[in-house]
C-alpha positions as CSV (number, residue, x, y, z in Angstrom):
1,X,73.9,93.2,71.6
2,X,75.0,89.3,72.5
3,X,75.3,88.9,76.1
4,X,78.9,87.3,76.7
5,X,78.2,84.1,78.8
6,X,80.7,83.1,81.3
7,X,79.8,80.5,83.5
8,X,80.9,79.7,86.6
9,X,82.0,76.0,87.7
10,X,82.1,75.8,91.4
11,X,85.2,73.9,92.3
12,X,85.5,75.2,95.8
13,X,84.8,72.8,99.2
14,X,81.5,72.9,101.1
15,X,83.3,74.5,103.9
16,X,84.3,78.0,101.5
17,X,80.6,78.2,99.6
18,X,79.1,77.9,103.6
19,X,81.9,80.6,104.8
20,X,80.5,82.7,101.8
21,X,76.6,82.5,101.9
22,X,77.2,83.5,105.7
23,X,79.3,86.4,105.8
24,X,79.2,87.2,102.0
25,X,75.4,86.4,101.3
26,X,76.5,84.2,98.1
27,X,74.4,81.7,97.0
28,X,73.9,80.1,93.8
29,X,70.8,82.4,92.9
30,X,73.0,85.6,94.3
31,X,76.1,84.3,92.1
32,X,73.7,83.4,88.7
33,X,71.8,86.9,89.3
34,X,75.2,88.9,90.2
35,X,77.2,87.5,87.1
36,X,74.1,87.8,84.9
37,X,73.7,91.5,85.1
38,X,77.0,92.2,85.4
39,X,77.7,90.4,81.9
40,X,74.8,92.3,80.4
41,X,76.2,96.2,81.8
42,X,79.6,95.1,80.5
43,X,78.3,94.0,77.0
44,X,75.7,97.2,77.0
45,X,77.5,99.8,78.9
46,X,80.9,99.7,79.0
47,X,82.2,97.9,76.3
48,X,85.6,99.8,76.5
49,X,86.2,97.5,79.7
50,X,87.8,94.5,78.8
51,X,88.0,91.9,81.3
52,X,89.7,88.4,81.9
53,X,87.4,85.9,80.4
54,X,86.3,83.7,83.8
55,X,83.8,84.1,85.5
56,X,85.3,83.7,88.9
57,X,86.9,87.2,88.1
58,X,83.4,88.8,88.1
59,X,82.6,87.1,91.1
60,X,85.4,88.2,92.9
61,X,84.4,91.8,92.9
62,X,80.7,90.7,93.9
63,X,82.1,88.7,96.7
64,X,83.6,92.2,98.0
65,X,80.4,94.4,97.9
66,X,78.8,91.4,99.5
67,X,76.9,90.8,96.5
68,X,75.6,94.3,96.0
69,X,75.7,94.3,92.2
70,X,75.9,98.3,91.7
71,X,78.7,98.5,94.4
72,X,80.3,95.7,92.3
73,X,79.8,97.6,89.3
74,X,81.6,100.5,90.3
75,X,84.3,98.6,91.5
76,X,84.5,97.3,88.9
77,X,84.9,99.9,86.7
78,X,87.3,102.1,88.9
79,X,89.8,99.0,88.9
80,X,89.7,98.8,85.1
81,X,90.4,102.7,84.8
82,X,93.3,102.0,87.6
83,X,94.5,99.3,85.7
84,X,94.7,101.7,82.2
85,X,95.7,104.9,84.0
86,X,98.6,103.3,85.8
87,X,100.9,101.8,83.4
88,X,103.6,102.6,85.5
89,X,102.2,99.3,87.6
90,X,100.6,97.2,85.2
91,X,102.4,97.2,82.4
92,X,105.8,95.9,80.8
93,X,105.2,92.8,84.0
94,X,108.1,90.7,82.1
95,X,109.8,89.1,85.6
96,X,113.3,89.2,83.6
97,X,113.5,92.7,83.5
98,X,116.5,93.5,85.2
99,X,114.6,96.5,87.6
100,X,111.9,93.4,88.9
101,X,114.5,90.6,88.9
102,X,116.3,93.1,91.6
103,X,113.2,93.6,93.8
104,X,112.3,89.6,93.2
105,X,115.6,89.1,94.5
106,X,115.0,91.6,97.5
107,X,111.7,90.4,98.4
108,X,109.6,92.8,98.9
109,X,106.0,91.4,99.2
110,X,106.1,88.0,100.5
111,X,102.8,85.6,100.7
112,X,103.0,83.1,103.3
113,X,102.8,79.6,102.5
114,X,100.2,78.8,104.9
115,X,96.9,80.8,106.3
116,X,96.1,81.9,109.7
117,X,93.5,80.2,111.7
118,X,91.1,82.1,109.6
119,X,91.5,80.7,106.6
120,X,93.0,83.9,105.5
121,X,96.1,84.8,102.9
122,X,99.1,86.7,105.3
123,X,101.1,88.7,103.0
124,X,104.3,90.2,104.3
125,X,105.3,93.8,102.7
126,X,108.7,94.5,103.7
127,X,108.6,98.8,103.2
128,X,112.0,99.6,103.6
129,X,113.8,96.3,102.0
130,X,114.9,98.1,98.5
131,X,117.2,100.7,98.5
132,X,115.8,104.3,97.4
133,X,118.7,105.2,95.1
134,X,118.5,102.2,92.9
135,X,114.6,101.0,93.0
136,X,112.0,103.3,92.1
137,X,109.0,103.0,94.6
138,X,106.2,102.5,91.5
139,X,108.7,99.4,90.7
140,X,108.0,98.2,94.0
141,X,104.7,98.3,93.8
142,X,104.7,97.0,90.2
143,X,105.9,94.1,91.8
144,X,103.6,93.8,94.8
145,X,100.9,93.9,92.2
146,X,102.0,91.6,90.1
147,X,102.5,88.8,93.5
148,X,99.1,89.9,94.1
149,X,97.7,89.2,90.7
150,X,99.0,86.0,90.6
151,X,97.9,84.4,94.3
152,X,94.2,85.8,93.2
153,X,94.6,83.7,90.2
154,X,96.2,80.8,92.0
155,X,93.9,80.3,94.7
156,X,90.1,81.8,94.5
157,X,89.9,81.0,98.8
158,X,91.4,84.6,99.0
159,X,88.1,86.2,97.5
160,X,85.8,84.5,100.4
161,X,88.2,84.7,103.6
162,X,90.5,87.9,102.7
163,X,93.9,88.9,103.2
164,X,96.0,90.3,105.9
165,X,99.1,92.6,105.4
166,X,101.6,93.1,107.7
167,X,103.8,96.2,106.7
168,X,107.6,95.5,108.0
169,X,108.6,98.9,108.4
170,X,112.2,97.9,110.0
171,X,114.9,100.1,108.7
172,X,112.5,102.5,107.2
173,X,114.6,105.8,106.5
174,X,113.8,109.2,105.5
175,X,114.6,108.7,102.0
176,X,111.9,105.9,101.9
177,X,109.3,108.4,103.4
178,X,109.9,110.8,100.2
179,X,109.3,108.4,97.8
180,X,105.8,108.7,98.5
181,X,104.9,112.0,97.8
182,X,100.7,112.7,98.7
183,X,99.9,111.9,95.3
184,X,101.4,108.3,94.8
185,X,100.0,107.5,98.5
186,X,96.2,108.9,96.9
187,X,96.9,106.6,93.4
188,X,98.0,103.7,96.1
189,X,95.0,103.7,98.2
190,X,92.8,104.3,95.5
191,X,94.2,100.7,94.0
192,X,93.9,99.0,97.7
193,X,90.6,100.3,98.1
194,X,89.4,98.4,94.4
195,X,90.9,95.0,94.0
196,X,89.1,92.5,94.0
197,X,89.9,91.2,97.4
198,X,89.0,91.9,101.0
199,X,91.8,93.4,102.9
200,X,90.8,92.6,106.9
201,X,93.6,93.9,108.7
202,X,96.4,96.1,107.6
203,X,99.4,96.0,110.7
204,X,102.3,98.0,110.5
205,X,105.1,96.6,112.7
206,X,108.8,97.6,113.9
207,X,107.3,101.4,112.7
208,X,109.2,104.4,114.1
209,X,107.7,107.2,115.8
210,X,108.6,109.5,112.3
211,X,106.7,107.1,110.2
212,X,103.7,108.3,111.5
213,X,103.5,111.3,109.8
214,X,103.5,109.4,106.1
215,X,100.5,106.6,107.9
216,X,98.4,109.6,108.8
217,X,97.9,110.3,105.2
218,X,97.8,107.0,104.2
219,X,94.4,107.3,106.7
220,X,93.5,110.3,105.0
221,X,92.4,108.8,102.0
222,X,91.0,105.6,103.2
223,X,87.5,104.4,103.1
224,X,86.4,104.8,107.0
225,X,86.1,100.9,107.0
226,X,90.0,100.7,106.0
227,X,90.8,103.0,108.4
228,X,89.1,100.6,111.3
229,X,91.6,98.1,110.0
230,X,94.6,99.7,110.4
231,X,96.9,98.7,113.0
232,X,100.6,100.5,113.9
233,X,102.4,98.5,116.9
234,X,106.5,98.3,117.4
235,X,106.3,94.7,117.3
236,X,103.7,92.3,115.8
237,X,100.1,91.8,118.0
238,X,97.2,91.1,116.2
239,X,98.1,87.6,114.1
240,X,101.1,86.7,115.8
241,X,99.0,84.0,118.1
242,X,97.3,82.6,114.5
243,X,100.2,82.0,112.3
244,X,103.5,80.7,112.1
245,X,105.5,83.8,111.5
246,X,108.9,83.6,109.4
247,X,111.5,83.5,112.3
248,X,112.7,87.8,111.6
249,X,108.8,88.4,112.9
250,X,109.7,86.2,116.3
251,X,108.3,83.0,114.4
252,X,109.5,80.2,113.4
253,X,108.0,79.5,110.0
254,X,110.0,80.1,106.5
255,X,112.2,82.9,106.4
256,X,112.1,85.8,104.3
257,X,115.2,84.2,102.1
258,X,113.0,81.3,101.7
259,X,109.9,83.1,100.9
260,X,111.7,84.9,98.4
261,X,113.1,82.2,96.5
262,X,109.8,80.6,96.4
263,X,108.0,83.9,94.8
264,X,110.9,84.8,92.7
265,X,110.3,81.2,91.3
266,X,106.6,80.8,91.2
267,X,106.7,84.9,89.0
268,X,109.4,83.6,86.5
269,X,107.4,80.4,85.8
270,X,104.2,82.8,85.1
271,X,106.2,84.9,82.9
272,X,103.7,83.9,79.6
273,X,100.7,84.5,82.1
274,X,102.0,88.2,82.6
275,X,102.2,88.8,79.2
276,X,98.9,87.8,78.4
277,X,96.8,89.5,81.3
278,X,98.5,93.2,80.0
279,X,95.5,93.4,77.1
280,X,93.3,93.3,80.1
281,X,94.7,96.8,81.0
282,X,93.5,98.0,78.3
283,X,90.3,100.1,77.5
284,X,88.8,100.4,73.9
């Protein structure tokens, strides 16, 4: 069988390819190697996996098993079977929808504009900001997913320095808790535990002493490296000294409104993008 070749252009600064040989262990022989055999198990061994076209996509997962090709693999596969199994998330991503235009209107996963002093993507993910009666919490996170998706394909940085999530739990209500029953919490780990980026700290802020039942088993399926990760505070600590927060975090950067415009904006204008990445849902 014909080996598929995608090649990779580097289009990244000095600065990102030296952040990544050091803490990563790319180099150009690790990336050429990685990609290679990964291209020939795809092709030989799991042909039902079908997978967006660049190359940058593959090495995103090789970048987050620091180039450990069978880790990768796995990954890999897990993601794909995620992706398929889940339909509830990854499918029927048209931004007009009335459900998503509701919960792009809310904003409830907001990207800052600009990283921390690390280089690395701050997402905000406002829990409680939808209303349980009228938003179904796998809408919610077939939103988050689909902001997600598309800063990964916007800007490949996030692969090499990572992400940060703070959870904004303010306003967090019982009837928020039981939308995630065990098994949904399981399914969400499982997804955050697979994508192809590297989750470095995880800080849930303005959380109520109650919430911590529904964190501790969020822990409970996490990968003992996630679980290091994991911060809970009443107000915001760990990245408040390395980025301009939006003003409702005690910053002074763009406010949720603003960031929510912006995103609402930058999903519409992607609408065709959507539609085409469903087929890579799919397994043959």
């Amino acid at each position: 069988m014909r080996i598929m070749t995608r090649l990779y252009v580097p289009s990244l600064n000095e600065l990102c390819y030296n952040h990544a040989e050091e803490f990563l262990g790319e180099t150009t022989v690790n990336r050429t190697n990685g990609l290679t055999e990964i291209e020939r198990w795809l092709c030989n061994e799991q042909p039902h996996i079908c997978m967006q076209n660049e190359a940058r996509y593959i090495i995103y997962f090789l970048r987050t098993t620091k180039f450990d090709v069978e880790k990768a693999k796995r990954k890999i596969a897990m993601y794909h079977k995620i992706r398929a199994d889940r339909v509830e998330w990854f499918q029927n991503r048209d931004p007009f929808l009335p459900e998503l235009q509701e919960l792009l209107d809310i904003g409830v996963f907001l990207p800052l504009r600009q990283k921390d002093a690390h280089n690395r993507q701050v997402v905000i993910i406002r829990t409680a900001a939808h209303n349980p009666k009228y938003h179904s919490q796998d809408n919610v996170f077939k939103v988050d997913k689909m902001i997600l998706d598309l800063i990964l394909h916007l800007d490949e940085t996030i692969s090499i320095y990572g992400i940060v999530a703070i959870f904004d739990m303010k306003n967090v209500t019982l009837s928020h808790a039981l939308q995630l029953p065990p098994s949904l919490i399981k399914r969400t780990v499982e997804s955050w535990e697979n994508y192809p980026c590297r989750p470095q700290l995880l800080e849930f802020v303005n959380a109520p002493i109650h919430v911590n039942v529904v964190l501790n088993v969020f822990r409970s399926f996490m990968s003992t490296k996630m679980k290091s990760r994991v911060k809970i505070s009443r107000r915001i600590t760990h990245v408040s000294k390395v980025i301009n927060l939006p003003p409702e975090l005690g910053g002074s950067g763009d406010s949720y409104h603003d960031l929510t415009v912006y995103w609402k904006k930058q999903v519409q204008d992607h609408a065709n993008w959507y539609a085409e990445t469903e087929k890579f849902n799919l397994q043959s």
